[in-house]
N, C-alpha and C positions, 0 to 999 in steps of 0.2 A: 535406366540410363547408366549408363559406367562412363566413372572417370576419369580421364585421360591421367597418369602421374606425372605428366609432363607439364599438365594445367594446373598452375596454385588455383585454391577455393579462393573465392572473392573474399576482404574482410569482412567480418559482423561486429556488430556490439548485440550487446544484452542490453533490450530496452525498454519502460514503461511510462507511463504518464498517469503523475500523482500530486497531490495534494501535500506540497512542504508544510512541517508545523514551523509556528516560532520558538524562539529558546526559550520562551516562559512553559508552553505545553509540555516540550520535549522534558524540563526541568518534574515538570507533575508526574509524567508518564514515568521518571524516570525511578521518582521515592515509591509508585503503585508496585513498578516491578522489584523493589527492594523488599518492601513488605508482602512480595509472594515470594521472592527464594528465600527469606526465613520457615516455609515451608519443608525447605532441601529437597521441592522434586525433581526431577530429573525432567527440567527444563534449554532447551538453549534460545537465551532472552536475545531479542534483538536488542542491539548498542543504542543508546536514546538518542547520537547522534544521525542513526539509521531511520529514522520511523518515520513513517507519511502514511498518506491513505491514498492506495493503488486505485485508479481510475480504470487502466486497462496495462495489461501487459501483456509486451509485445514478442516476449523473446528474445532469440538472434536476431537479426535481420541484417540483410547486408548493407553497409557503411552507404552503399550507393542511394538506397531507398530512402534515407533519412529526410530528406531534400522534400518529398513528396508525404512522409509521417508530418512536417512541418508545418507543411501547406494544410494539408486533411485537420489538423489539431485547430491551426491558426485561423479555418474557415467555423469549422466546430464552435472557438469562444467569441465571434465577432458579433459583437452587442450583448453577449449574455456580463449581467452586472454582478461585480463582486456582493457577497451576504457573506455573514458571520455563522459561524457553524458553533456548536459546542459540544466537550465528550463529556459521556457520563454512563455507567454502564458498565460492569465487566463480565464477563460469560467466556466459553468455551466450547468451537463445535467438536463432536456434533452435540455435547453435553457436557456441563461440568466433573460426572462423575466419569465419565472417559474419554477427556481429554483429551484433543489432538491439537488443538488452537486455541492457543489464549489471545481472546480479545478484549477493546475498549467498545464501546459504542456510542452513536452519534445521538446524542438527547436532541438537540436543536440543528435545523437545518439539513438534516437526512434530503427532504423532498429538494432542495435545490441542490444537492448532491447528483441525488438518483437523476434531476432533469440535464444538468453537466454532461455528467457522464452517459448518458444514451446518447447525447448531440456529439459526443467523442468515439462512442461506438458506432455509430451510422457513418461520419465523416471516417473512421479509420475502414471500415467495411469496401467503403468505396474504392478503397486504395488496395485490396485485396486481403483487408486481415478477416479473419473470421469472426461472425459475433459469438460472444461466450455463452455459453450454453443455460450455465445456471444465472438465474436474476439476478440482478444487483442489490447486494446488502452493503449497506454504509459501517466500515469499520473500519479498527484499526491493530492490526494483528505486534503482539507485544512480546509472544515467545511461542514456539511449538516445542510439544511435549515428545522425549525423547523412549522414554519407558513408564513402566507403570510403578515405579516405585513411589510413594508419598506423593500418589495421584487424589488418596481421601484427603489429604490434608490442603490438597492444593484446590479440590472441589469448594470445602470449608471457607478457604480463603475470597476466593471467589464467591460465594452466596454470601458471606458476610460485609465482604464491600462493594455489592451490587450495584444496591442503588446512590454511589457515592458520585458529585459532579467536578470533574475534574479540570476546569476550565474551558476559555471559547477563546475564538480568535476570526479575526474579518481574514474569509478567502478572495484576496486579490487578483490572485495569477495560479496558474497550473504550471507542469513544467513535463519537458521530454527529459527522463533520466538516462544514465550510463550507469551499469552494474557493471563492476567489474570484480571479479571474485580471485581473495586471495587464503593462503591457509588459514590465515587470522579473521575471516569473513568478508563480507563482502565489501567492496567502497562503492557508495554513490557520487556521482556528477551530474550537473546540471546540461541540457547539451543545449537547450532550448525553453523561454521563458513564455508564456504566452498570457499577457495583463489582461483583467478583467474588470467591465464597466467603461 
């Protein structure tokens, strides 16, 4: 299909549905990724204002659609009760020593994670998003690695505060976010809350 230049493209946003932390996690997550740039790899950390754990994302999608992401989400958490999750865990796919992903992971409550989120993937499916290809792994991505320099040290870092527990938090609500990307990274917004229990 070609498009007319006489026709503007519909709007879009850039949009996903994730798991807000509170400001105590965000605070934890915040000294984990301190004490891995005293590595100096050549990481770009996500802002600890930024961080959540992505349920599904969605893209672009046009502004019009959202209306019907709402519905699909909001049918998804009806009756499902909020539980308490907790992080603990730090790793790197597809491995520590060659880093592409630095992660936290889910010690408690992964399995009411994984059941969440399939009933968000069936419900978005419906609406015509596609399901993800790879299974759902409960985490929470902290920085991608940008080159290979004082990637051993950042390996190091990583096995040595493994198995450290990083706090919990009761997940009450899920949320539709807004990316919106600027030079300075990205900004998140809320577009849509969806309570749980």
């Amino acid at each position: 299909m070609t498009l007319r230049p006489d026709r503007p493209l519909p709007p879009t946003v850039r949009a996903f549905v994730a798991v807000n932390l509170d400001s105590e996690l965000k605070e934890a997550l915040a000294l984990v990724q301190e004490r891995l740039k005293a590595t100096r790899a050549d990481v770009g950390w996500v802002k600890p204002e930024n961080l959540h754990l992505t349920l599904k994302f969605l893209g672009h999608v046009e502004e019009s659609r959202c209306d019907l992401i709402v519905e699909a989400v909001g049918a998804a958490t009806q009756g499902y009760g909020s539980f308490r999750f907790a992080l603990g865990g730090l790793g790197a796919f597809p491995q520590p020593r060659a880093a592409r992903v630095v992660w936290v992971g889910v010690s408690r409550g992964a399995e009411a994670l994984a059941a969440l989120q399939a009933r968000v993937e069936a419900g978005l499916e419906l609406v015509g998003f596609a399901r993800e290809e790879r299974p759902f792994t409960a985490h929470l991505t902290l920085g991608r690695v940008r080159g290979p320099a004082r990637r051993e040290q950042l390996a190091v870092a990583l096995t040595s505060m493994a198995a450290e527990a990083l706090g919990e938090m009761v997940v009450d609500r899920i949320e539709l976010m807004k990316s919106d990307l600027h030079p300075a990274g990205a900004r998140y917004s809320v577009l849509q809350s969806f309570p749980l229990g």
